[in-house]
N, C-alpha and C positions, 0 to 999 in steps of 0.2 A: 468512584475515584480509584485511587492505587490499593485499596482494600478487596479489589475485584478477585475472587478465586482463582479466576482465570489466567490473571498477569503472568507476562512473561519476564524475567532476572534475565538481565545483559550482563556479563562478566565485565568489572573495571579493565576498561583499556582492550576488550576482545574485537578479533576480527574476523572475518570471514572467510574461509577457506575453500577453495576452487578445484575442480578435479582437472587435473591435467592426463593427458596419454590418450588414447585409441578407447573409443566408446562405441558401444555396440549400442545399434538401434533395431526395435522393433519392426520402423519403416526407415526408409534410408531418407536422407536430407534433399536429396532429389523427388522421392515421392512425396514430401512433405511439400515443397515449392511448385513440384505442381497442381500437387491439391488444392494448394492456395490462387494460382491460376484458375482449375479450374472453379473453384467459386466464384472469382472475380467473372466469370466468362459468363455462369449461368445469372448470378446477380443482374450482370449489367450489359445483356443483349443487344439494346438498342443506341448505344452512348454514341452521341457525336465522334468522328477520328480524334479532336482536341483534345474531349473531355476523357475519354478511354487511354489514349498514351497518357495523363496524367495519375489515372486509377492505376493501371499500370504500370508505374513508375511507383504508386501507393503503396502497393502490396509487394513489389519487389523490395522495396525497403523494409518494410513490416517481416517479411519471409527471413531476411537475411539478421535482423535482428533477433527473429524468433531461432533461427539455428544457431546464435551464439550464446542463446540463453541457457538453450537445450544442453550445448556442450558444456559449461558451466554446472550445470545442473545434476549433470551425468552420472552422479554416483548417489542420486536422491530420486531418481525417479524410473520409470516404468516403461519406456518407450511402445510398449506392446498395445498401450491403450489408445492409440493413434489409431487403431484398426475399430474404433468403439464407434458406434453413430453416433453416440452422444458427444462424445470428444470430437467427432467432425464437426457434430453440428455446432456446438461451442466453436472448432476454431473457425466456421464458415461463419458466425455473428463476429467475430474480432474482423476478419479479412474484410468483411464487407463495410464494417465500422472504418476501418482504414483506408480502404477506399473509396470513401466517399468523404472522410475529414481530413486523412492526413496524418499530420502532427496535432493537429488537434482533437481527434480523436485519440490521444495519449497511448501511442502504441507501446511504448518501453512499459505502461502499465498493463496493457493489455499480454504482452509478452509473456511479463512474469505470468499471472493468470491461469496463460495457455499450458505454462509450462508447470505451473502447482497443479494443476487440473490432471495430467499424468501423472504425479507425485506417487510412491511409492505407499504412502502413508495416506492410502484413502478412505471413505467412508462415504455410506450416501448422501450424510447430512452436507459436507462439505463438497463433495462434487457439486450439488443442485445449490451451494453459495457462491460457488469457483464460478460456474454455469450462468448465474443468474448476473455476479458482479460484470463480466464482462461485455453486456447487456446495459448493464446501467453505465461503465465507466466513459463514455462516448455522449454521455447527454452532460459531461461534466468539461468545465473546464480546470486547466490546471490551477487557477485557487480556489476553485471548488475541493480539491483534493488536498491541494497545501490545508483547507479547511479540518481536512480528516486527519489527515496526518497528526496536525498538532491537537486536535483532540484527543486521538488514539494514544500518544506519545504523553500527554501527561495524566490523562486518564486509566491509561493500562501497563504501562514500561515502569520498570525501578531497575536499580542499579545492584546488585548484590553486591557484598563482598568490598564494600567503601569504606573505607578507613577515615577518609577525610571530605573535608564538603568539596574540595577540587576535584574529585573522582568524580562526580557526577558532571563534570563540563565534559567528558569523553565523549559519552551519548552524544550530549545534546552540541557540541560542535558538532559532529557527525549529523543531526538530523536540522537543526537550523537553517541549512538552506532550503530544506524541503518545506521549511513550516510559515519560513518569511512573507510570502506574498500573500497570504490569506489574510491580514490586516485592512482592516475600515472594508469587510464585502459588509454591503447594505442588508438588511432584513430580508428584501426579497430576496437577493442571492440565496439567502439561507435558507427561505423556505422552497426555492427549488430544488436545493438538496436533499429536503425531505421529501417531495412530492417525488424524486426520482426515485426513491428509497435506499439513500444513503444513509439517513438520519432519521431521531424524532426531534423537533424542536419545541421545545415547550418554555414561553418566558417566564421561570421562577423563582425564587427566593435565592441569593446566590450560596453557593457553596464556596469558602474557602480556598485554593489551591496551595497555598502553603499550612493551613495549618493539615491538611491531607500530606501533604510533603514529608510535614513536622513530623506529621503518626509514621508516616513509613520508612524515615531515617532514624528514628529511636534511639538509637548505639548514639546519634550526636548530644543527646541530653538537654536539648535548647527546653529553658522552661517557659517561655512563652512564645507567641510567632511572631511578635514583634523582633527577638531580639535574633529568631532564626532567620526572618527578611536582610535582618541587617550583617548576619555572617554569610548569607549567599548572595549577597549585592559582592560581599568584598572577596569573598575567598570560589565562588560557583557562579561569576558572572554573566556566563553563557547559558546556563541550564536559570537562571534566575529571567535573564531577557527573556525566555521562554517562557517562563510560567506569569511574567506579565503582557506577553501578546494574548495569552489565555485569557486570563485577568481584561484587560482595556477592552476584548474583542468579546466580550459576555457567553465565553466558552464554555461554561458551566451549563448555560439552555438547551447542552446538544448532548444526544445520545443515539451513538453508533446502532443502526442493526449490524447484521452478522453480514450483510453486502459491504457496507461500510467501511467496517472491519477489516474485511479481507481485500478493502481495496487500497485502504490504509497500511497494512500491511506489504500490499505489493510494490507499494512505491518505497518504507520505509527498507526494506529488502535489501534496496540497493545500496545500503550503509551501512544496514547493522543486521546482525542474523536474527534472522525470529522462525521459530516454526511454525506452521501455519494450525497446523493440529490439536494446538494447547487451546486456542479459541472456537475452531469451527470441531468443535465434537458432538 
């Protein structure tokens, strides 16, 4: 739970900050789209004219998004690694993921991915998670993921630096949309999330989520978790909805691998800053 070594402290009320100006790239945004062609060209040789202007039309979006990540990104990552096979080969499993699903193959998570997977801040162990997640994230659908998210989110995130129990609805306004639609997915759902190895699911003795809450907000002094339930129903109603979607939804049975993680991660990215580094070490 939030006792993980590893957590990562979101600053009360912190946002995320974007590089703006002229970015130099390793490969230019034009060798990158057509890289991406051409994977889409060797993938899919033989595709009906229908079915290929739609693939087509896949990857051109998927491209165009991945260069807006990249620029975004620009003063966190490495462009040079573009030139890596391995970093082809990763971003040729994304291109082909996207075209052949679409939007359903979760390309704004596949993005991020692509674009951590260059990250300045490498390591082998994290490359071959960067590598492997975006492999898995394509066998998932998106409350497969809202599944992760909200695990990830009250299992490994806390708030530093809270003064009050309202400080903590900051986050979790920020991530509640991401975590909503994972509500009532049936058993199987869940254990094809493990079988893809997103997860381990194991159904056991439940753990608590607030009094795990209770330990890692301390400075509030609530003396039991009854009466902490009853100061984050009134004063943290948002981050409280959340830790009972946890709660109804027997989210306590599940535990992230390190694909998981980072794919959790990649979606929560897009609201709240997290480094990817702190966990995939």
């Amino acid at each position: 739970m939030f006792g993980e070594k590893q957590n990562q402290t979101v600053e009360s009320g912190a946002v995320a900050i974007q590089a703006t100006g002229n970015v130099s790239m390793g490969m230019s945004f034009t060798e990158v789209r057509e890289l991406c062609q051409l994977f889409l060209e060797h993938n899919f040789p033989a595709l009906r004219a229908e079915a290929k202007a739609v693939a087509e039309e896949y990857v051109q979006q998927f491209s165009a998004k991945l260069e807006k990540r990249i620029i975004d990104a620009a003063t966190h990552i490495d462009p040079l690694k573009f030139r890596e096979p391995d970093v082809q080969a990763c971003l040729n499993d994304a291109v082909l993921a996207s075209a052949r699903r679409g939007d359903a193959a979760n390309p704004d998570v596949l993005c991020t991915l692509v674009t951590e997977r260059i990250s300045a801040k490498a390591s082998p162990f994290k490359d071959i998670v960067l590598s492997e997640a975006v492999l898995v994230v394509p066998k998932l659908t998106a409350q497969h993921i809202s599944l992760l998210c909200l695990t990830f989110y009250v299992q490994s995130i806390s708030v530093i630096g809270a003064t009050r129990l309202a400080d903590l609805d900051v986050s979790a306004q920020a991530v509640k949309p991401l975590v909503a639609s994972c509500a009532g997915l049936s058993l199987a759902q869940k254990q094809h999330v493990q079988y893809a190895g997103a997860c381990s699911y194991l159904n056991i003795s439940m753990t608590d989520p607030y009094e795990s809450a209770r330990n890692i907000y301390k400075q509030f002094e609530y003396a039991d978790v009854e009466t902490f339930k009853t100061a984050l129903r009134a004063e943290a109603p948002i981050y409280f909805e959340i830790l009972e979607l946890y709660t109804q939804n027997q989210i306590w049975c599940i535990t992230l691998t390190s694909v998981g993680q980072a794919i959790a991660m990649a979606s929560i990215s897009s609201c709240l800053p997290l480094d990817f580094s702190i966990w995939l070490q």
